[in-house]
C-alpha positions as CSV (number, residue, x, y, z in Angstrom):
1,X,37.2,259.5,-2.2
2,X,35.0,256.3,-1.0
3,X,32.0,255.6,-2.9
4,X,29.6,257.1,-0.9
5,X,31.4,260.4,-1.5
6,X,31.0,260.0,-5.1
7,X,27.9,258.8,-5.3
8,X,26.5,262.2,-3.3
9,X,28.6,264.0,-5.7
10,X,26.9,262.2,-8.4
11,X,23.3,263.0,-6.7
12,X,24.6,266.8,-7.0
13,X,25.7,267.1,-9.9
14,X,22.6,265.0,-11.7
15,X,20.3,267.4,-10.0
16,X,22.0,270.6,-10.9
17,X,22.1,269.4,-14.6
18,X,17.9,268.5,-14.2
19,X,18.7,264.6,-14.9
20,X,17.9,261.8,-12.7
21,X,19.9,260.9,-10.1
22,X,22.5,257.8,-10.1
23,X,21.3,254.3,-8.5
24,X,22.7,253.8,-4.7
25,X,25.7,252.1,-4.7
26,X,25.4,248.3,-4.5
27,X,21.5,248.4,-5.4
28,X,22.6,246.7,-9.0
29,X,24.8,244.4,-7.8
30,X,23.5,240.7,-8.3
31,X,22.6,237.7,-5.5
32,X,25.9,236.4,-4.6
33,X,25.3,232.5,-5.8
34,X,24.9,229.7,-3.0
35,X,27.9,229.4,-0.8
36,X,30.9,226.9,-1.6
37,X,29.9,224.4,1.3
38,X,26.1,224.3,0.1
39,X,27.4,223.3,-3.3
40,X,29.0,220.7,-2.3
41,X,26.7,219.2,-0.2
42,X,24.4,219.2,-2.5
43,X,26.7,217.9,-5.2
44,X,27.8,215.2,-2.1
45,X,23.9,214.5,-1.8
46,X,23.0,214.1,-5.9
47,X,26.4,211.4,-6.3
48,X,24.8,209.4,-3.7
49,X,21.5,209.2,-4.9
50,X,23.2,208.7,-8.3
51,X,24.9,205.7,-6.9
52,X,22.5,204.4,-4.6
53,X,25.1,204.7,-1.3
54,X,23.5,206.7,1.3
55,X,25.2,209.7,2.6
56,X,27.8,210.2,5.3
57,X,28.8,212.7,7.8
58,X,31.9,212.5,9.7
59,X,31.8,208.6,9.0
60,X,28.1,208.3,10.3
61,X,25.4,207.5,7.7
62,X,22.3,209.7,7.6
63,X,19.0,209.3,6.7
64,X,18.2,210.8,2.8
């Protein structure tokens, strides 16, 4: 049975009893957090500034 299934099964079965009917599926999951590479650039970014070297990308220096 996939979710879906059970979830309208759910709906069904709340509205026969008179209770209110089960959240969608997926409507209390949470934010996923930033992605991986987004992290680390950013972490790449804050070391820099930490120690004063500027940035680089594929060995060429950016502006920050």
């Amino acid at each position: 049975m996939s979710i879906t299934q059970q979830h309208i099964l759910d709906a069904y079965r709340s509205t026969q009893r008179g209770e209110p009917a089960p959240p969608a599926p997926g409507t209390a999951d949470r934010r996923p957090v930033r992605p991986r590479s987004s992290l680390a650039r950013t972490l790449t970014a804050w070391r820099a500034a930490l120690t004063r070297r500027p940035r680089t990308l594929a060995g060429r220096e950016t502006c920050s």
